[in-house]
SEFIGU-127106 format. One line per 3 residues: number of its first residue (from 1); for each residue x, y, z of N, C-alpha, C. Coordinates in Angstrom, 3 decimals. Layout:
SEFIGU-127106
NUM	X,Y,Z,X,Y,Z,X,Y,Z ~ ...
This chain:
SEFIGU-127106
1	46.477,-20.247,-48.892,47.407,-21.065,-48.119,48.095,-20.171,-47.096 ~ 48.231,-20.546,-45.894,48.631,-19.557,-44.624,50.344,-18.986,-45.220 ~ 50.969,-18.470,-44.280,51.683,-17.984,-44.698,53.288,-18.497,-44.303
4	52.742,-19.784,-43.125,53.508,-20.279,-42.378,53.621,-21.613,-42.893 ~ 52.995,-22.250,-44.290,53.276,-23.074,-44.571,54.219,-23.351,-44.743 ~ 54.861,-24.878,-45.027,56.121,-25.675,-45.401,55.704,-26.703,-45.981
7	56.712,-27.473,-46.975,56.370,-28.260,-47.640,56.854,-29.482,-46.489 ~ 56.088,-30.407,-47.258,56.159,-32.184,-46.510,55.481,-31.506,-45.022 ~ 54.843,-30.122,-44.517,54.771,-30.027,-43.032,53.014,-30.746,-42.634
10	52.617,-30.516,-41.146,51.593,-30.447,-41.029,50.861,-28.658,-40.822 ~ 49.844,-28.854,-40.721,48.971,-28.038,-40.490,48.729,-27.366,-39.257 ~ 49.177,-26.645,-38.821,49.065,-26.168,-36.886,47.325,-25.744,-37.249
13	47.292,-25.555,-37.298,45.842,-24.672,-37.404,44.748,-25.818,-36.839 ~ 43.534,-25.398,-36.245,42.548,-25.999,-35.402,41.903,-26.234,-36.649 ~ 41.675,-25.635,-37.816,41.022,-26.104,-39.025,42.072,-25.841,-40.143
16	41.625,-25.961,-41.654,42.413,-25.501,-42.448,41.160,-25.415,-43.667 ~ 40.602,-24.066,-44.375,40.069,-24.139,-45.063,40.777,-24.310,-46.758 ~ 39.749,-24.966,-47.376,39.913,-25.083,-48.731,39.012,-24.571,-49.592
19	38.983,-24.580,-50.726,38.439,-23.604,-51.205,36.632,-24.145,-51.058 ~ 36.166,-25.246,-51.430,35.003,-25.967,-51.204,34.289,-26.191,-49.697 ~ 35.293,-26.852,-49.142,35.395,-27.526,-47.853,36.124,-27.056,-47.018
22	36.001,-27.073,-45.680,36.568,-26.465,-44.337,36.817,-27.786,-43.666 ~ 37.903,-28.433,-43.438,39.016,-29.679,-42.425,39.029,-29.236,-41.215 ~ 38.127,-29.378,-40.225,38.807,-29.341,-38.700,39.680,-30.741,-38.182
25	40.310,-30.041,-37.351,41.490,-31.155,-37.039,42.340,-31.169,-36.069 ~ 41.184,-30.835,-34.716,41.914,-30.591,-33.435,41.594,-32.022,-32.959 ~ 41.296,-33.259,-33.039,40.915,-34.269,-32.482,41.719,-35.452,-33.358
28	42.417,-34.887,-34.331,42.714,-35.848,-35.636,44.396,-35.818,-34.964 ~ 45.394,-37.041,-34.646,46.979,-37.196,-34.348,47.399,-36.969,-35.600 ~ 47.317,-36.849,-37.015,47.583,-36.594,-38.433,46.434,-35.316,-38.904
31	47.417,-34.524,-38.483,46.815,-33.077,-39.282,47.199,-33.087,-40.602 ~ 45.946,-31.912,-41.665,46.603,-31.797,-42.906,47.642,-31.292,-43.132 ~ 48.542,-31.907,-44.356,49.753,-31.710,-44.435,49.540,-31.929,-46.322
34	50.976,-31.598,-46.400,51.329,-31.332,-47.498,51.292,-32.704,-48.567 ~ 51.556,-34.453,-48.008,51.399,-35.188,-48.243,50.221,-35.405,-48.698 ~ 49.252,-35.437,-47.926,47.999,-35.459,-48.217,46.761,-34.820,-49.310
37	47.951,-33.456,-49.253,46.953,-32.489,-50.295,47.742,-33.274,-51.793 ~ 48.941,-33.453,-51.906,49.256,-34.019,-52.985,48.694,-35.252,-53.421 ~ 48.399,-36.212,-52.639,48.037,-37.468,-53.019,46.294,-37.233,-53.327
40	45.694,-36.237,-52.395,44.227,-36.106,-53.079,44.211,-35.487,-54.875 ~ 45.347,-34.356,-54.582,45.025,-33.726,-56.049,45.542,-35.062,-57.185 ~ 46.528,-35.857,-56.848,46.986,-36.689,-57.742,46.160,-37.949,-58.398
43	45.955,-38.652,-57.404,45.364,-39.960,-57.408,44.514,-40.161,-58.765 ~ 44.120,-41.548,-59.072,43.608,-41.570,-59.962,42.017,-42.307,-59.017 ~ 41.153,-41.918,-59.725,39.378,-41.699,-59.097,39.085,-43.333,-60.388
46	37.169,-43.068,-59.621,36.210,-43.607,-60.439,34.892,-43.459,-60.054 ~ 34.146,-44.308,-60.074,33.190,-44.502,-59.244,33.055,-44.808,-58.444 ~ 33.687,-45.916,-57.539,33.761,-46.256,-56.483,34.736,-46.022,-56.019
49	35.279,-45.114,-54.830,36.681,-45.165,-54.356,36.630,-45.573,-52.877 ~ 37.464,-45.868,-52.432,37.935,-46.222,-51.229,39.268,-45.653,-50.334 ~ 38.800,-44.931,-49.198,40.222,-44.313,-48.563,40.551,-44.758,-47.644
52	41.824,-45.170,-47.200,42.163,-46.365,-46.001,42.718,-45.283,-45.157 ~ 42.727,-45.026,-43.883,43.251,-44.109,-42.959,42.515,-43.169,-43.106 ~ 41.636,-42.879,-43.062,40.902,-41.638,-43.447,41.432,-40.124,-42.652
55	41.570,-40.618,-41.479,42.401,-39.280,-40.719,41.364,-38.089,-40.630 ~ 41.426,-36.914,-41.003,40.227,-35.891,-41.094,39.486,-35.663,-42.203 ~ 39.682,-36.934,-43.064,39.184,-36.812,-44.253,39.138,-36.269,-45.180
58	40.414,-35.590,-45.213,40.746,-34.932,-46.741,40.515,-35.534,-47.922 ~ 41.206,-36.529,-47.914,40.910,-37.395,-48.998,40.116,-37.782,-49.520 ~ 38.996,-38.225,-48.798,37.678,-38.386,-49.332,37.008,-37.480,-49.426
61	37.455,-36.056,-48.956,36.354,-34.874,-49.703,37.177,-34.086,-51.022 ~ 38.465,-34.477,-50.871,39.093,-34.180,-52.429,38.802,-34.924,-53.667 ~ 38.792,-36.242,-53.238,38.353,-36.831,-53.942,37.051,-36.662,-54.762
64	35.969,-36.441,-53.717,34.684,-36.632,-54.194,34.897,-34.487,-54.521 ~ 35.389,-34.190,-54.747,34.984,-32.615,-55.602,35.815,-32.951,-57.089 ~ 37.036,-33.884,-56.575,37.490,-33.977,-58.154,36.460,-35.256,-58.967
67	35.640,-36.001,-58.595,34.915,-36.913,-59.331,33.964,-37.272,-58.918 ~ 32.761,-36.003,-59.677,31.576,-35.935,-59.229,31.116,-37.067,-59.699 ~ 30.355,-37.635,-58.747,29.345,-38.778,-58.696,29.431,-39.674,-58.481
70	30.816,-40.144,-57.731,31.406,-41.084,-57.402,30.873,-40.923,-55.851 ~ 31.376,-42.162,-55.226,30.700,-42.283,-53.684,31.908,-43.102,-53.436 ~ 32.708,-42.589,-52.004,34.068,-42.709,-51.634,33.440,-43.267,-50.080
73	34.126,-44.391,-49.782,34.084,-45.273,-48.218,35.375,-44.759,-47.784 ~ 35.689,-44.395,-46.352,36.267,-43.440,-45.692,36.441,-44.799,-44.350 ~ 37.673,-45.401,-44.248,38.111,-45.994,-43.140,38.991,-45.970,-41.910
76	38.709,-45.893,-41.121,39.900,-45.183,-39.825,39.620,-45.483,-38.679 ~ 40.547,-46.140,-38.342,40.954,-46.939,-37.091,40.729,-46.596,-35.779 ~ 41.091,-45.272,-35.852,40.940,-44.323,-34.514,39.402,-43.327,-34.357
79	39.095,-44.058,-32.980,37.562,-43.250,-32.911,37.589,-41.322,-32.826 ~ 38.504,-40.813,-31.954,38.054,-39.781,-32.270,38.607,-38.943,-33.642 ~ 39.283,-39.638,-34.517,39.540,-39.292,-35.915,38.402,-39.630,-36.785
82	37.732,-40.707,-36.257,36.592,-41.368,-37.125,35.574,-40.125,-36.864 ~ 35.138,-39.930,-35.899,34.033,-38.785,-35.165,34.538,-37.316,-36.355 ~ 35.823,-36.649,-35.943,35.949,-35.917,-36.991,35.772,-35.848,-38.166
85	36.174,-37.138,-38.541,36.340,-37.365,-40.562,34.558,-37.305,-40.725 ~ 33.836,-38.150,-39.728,31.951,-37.477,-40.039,32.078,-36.181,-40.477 ~ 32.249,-35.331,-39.086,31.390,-33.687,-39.161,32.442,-33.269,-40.232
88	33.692,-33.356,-40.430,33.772,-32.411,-41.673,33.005,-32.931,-43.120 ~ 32.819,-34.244,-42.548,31.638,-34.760,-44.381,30.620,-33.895,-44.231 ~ 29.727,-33.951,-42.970,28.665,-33.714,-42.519,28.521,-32.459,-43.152
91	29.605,-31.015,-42.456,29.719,-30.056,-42.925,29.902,-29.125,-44.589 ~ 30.387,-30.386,-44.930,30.978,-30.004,-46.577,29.787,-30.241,-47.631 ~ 30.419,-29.728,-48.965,29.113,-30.118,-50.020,29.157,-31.385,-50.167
94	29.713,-32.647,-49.660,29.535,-33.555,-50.615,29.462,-34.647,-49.412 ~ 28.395,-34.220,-47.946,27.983,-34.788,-47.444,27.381,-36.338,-47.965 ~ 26.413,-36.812,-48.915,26.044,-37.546,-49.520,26.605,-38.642,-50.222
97	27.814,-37.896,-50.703,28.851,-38.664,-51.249,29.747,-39.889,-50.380 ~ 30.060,-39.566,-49.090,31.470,-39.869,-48.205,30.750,-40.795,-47.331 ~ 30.659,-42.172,-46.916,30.507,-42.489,-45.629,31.590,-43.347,-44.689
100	31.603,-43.065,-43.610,32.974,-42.898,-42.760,32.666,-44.071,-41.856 ~ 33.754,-45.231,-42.049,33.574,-46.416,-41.169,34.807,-46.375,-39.809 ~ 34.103,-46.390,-38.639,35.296,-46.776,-38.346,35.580,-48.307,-38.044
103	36.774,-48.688,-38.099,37.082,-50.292,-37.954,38.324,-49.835,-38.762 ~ 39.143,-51.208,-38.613,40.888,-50.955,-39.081,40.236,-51.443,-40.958 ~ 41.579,-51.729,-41.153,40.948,-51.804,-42.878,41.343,-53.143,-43.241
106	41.658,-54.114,-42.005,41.934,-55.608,-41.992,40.995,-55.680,-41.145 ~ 39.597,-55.424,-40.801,38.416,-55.888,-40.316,37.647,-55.614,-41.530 ~ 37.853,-54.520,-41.605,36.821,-54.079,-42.200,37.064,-54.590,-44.175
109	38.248,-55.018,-44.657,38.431,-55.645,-46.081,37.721,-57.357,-45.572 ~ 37.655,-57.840,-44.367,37.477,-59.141,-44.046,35.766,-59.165,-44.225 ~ 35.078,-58.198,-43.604,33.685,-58.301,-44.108,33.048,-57.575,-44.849
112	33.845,-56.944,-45.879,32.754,-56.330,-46.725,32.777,-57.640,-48.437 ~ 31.205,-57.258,-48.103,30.960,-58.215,-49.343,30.465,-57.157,-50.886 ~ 30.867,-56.113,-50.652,30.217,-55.473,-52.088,31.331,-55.023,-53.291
115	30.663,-54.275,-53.842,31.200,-53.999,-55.371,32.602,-53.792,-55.453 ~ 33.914,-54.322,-55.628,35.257,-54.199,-55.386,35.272,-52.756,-56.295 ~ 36.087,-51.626,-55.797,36.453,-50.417,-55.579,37.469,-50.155,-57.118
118	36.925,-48.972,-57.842,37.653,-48.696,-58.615,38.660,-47.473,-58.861 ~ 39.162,-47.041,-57.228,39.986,-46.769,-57.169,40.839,-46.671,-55.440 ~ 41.612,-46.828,-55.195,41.654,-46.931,-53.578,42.782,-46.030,-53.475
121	43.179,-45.272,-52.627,43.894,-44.183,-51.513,44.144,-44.254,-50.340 ~ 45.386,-44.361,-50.324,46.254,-44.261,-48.436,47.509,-43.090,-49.021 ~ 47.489,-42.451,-47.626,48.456,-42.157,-47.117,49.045,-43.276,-45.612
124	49.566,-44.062,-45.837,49.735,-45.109,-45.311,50.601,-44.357,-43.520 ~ 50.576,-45.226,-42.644,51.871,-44.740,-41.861,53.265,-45.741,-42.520 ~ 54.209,-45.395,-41.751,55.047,-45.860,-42.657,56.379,-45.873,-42.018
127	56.498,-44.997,-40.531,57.650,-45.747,-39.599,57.768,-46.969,-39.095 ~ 58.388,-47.549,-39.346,58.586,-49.244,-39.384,59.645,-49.584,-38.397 ~ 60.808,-48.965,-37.753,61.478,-49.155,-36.850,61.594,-47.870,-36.076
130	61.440,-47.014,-36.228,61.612,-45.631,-35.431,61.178,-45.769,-33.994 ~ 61.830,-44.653,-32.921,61.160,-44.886,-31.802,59.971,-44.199,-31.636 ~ 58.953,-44.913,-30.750,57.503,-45.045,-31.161,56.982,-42.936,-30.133
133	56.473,-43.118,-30.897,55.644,-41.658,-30.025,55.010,-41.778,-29.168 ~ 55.268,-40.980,-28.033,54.576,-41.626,-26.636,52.898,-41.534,-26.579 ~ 52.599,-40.629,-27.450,51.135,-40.215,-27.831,50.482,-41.268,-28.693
136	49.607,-42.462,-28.122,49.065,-43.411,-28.546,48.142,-43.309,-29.870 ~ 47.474,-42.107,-30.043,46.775,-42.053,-31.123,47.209,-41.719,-32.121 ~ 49.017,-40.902,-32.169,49.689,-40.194,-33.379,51.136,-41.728,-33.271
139	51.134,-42.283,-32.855,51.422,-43.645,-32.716,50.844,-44.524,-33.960 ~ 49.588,-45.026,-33.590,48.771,-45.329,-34.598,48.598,-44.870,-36.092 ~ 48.834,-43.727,-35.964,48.842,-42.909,-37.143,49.716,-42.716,-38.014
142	51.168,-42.224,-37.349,52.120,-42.645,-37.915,53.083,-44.095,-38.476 ~ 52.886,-44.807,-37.108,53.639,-46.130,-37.381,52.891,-47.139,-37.892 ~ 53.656,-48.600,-38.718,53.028,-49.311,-39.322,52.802,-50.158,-38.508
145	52.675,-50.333,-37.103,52.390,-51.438,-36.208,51.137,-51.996,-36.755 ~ 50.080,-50.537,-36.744,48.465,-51.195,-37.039,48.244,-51.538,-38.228 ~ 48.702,-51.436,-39.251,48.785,-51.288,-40.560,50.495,-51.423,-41.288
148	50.551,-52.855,-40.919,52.246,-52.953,-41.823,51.255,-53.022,-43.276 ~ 52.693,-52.753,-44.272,52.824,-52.912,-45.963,51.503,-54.108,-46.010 ~ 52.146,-55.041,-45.713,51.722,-56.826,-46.349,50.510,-56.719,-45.398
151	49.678,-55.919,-44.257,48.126,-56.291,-44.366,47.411,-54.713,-45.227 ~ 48.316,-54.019,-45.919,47.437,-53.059,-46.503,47.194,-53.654,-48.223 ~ 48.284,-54.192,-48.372,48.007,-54.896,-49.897,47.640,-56.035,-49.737
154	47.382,-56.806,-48.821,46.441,-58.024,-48.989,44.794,-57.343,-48.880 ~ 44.903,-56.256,-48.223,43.314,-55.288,-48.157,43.294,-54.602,-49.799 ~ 44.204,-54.156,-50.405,44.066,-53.434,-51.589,44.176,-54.760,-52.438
157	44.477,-55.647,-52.454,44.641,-56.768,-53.674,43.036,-57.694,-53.340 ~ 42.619,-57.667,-51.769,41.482,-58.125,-52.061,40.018,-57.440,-52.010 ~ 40.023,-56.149,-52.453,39.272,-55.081,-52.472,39.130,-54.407,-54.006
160	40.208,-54.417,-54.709,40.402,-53.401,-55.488,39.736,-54.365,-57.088 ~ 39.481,-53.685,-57.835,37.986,-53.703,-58.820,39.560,-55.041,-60.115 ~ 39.354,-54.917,-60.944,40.450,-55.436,-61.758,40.859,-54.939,-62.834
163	40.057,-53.753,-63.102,40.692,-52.218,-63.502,41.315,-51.391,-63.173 ~ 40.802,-51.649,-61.555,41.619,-50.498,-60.730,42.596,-49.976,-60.458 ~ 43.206,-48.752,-59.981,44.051,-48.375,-59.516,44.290,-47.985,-58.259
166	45.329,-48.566,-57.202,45.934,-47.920,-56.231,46.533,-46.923,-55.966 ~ 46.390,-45.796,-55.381,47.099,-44.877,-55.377,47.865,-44.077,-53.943 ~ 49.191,-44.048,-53.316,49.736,-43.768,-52.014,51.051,-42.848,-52.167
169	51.311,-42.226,-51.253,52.281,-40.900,-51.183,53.428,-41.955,-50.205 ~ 54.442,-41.885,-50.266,55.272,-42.823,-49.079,56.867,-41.274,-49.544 ~ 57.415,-41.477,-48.191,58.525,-41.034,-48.160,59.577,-41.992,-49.192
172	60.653,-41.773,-49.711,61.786,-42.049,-50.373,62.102,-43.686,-50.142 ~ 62.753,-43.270,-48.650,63.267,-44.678,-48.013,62.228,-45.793,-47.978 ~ 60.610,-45.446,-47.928,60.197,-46.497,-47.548,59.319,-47.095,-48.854
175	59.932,-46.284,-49.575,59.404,-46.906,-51.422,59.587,-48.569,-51.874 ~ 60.553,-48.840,-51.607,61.322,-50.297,-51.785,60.315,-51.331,-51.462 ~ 60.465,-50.858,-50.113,59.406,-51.947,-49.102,57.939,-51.865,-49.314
178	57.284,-50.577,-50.064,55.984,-50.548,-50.305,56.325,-51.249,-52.268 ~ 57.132,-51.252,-52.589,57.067,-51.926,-54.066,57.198,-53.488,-53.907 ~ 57.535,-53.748,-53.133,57.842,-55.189,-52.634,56.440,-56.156,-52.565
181	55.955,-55.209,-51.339,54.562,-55.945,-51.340,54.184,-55.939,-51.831 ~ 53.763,-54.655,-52.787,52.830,-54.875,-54.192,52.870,-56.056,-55.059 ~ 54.339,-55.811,-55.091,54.597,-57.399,-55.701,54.129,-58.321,-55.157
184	54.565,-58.737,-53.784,54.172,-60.149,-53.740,52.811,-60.244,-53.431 ~ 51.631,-58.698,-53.822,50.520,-58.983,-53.640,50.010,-59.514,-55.212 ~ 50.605,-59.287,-56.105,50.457,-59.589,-57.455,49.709,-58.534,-58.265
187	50.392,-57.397,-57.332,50.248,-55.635,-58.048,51.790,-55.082,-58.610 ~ 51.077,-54.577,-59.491,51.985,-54.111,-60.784,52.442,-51.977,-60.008 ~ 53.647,-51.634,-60.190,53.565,-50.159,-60.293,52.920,-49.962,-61.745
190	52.818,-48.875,-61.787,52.164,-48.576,-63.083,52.600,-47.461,-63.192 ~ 52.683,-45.973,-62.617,53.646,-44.739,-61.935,53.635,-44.508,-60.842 ~ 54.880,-43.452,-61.418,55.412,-42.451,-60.121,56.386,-41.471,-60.220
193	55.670,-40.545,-59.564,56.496,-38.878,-59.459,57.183,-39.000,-58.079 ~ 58.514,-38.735,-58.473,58.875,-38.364,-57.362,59.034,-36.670,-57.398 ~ 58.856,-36.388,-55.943,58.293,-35.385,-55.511,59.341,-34.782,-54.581
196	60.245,-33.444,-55.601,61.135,-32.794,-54.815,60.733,-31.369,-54.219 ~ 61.425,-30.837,-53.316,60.679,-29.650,-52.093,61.254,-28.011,-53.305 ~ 62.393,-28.566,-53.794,62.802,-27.193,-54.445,63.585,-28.284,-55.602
199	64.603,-27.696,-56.700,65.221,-27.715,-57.930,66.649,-28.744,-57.288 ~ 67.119,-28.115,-56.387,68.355,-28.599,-56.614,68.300,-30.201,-55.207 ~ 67.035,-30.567,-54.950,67.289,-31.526,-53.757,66.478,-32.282,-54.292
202	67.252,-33.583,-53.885,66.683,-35.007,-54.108,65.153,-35.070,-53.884 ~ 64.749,-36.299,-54.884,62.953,-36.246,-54.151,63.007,-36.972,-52.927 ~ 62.117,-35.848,-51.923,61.484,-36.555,-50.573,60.406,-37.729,-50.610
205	59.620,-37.487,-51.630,58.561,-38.581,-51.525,58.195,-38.781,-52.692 ~ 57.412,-39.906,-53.089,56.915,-40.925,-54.452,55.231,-40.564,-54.286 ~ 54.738,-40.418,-55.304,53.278,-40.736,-55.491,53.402,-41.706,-56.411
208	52.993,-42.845,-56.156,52.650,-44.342,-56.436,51.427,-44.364,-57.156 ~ 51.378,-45.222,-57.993,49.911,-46.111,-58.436,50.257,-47.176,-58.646 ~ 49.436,-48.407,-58.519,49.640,-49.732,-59.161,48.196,-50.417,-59.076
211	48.338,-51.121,-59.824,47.200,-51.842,-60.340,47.536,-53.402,-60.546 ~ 46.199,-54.284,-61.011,46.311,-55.577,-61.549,47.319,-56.398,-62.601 ~ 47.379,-55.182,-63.556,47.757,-55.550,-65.332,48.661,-54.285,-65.173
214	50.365,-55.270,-66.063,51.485,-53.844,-65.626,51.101,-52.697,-66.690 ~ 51.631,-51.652,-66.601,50.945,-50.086,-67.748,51.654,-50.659,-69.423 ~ 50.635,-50.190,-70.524,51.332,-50.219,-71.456,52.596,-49.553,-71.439
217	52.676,-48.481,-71.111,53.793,-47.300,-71.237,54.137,-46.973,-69.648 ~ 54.856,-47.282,-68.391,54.775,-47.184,-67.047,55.786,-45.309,-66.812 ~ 54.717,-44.611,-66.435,54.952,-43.097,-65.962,55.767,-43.011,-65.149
220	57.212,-42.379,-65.130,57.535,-42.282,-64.026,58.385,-40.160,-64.615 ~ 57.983,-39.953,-63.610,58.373,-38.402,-63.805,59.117,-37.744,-62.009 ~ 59.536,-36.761,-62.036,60.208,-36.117,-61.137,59.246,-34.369,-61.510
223	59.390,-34.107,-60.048,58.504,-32.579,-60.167,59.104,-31.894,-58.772 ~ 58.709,-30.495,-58.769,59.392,-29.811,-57.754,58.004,-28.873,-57.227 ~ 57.761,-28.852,-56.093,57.175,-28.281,-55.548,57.048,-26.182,-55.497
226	58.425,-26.327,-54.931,58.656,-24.637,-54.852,59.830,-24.191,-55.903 ~ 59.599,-23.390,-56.437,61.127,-23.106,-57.642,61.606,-21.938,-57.146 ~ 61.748,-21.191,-55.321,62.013,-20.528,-54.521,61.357,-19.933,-53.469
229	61.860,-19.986,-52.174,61.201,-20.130,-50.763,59.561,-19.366,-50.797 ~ 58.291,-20.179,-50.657,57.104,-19.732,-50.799,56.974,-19.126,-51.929 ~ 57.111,-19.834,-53.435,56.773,-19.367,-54.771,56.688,-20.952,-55.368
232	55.349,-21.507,-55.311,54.718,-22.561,-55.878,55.650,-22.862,-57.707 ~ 56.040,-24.009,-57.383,56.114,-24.319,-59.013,54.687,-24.363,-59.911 ~ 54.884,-24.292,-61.625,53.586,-24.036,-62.244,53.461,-25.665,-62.195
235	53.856,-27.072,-61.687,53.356,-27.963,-61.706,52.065,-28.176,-60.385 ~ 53.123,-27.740,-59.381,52.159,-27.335,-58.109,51.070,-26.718,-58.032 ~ 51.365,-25.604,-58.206,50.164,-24.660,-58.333,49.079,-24.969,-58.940
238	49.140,-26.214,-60.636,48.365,-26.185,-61.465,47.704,-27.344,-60.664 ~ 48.754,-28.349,-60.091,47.841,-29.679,-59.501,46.870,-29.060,-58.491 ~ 47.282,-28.008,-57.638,46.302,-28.079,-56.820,45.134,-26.574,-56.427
241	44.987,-26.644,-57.743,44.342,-24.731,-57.659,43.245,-24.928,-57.437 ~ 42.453,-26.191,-57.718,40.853,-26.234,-57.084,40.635,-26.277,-55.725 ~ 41.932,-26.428,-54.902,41.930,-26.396,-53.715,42.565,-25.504,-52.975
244	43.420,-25.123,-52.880,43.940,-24.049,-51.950,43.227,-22.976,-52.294 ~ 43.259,-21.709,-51.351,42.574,-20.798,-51.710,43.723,-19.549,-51.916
């Protein structure tokens, strides 16, 4: 991990290697970031997964190293993010595994007719009133214009297997409003960690799951990232050692 990292940051770097796979991400408005690596190491998998925003495709190549033999659909809105999220499949071991659509994920939940997904992944955008970024493609990326709450869970409620699990990283504030819809999509939470930067500060962000049927026992835990400036907590470190190098 560079040396200039930060937590919740993005990635400056023209690529960012991992230990398997190499992310380029000079064409991508959502570089890798710290969000992202958490929600790949976290999520819950299967056989079929599904990643909404695909962005440079982290997700679907984390995915497919943590659950071999599974075959992950990779969706993203934006063409030259779509073009990227290819060549880093293309490039990686698990070419075979990943194929990368582009189309939004309210076209693309409207015509697919196959096997409903037994596990699905967003890092969603998730500014909902903020002022908009003048940069049209990190626009898209960030804000929920293209993708509000209520058309990503009418895509995850009419996609997702009836075992399945949902799984998404959202900042603090915008937890409420992503539990809401779930609800009125007739999705259950099931857990969630919230996810603090050091010991003594509130959590910045939630890793979510929800599903069909509410949890026998519903997870909810708190974890800390750094337990002092660039010194990984042993929760951190342990979630994500198959990946960083």
């Amino acid at each position: 991990m560079p040396s200039n990292f930060t937590t919740f940051a993005t990635m400056p770097n023209t690529f960012f290697r991992f230990r398997r796979f190499v992310v380029f991400q000079d064409r991508c408005a959502m570089k890798v970031g710290t969000d992202g690596v958490l929600l790949g190491a976290w999520a819950a998998g299967g056989r079929k997964i599904l990643d909404i925003g695909a962005g440079t495709g982290l997700l679907s190549l984390m995915m497919a190293q943590r659950f071999t033999g599974a075959h992950i659909d990779a969706v993203e809105i934006d063409g030259e993010s779509c073009l990227q999220a290819r060549e880093n499949v293309e490039r990686s071991p698990f070419s075979d595994a990943i194929s990368v659509h582009h189309a939004s994920i309210q076209e693309y939940a409207a015509m697919y007719q196959g096997e409903c997904y037994d596990a699905i992944v967003s890092n969603p955008p998730y500014f909902e009133n903020a002022l908009k970024n003048p940069d049209i493609q990190r626009q898209v990326a960030r804000h929920s214009d293209a993708l509000p709450f209520a058309d990503l869970f009418r895509a995850v409620s009419r996609l997702l297997s009836a075992d399945g699990v949902f799984s998404a990283i959202i900042p603090v504030e915008s937890k409420g409003r992503l539990d809401e819809e779930a609800s009125m999509s007739g999705l259950f939470a099931v857990s969630e960690t919230g996810v603090k930067t050091t010991p003594r500060k509130a959590p910045r962000r939630y890793l979510v799951s929800y599903a069909r049927r509410p949890a026998a026992v519903f997870q909810k835990e708190e974890v800390v990232l750094e337990i002092s400036p660039g010194v990984r907590s042993e929760w951190y470190a342990r979630l994500t050692a198959d990946f960083y190098l």
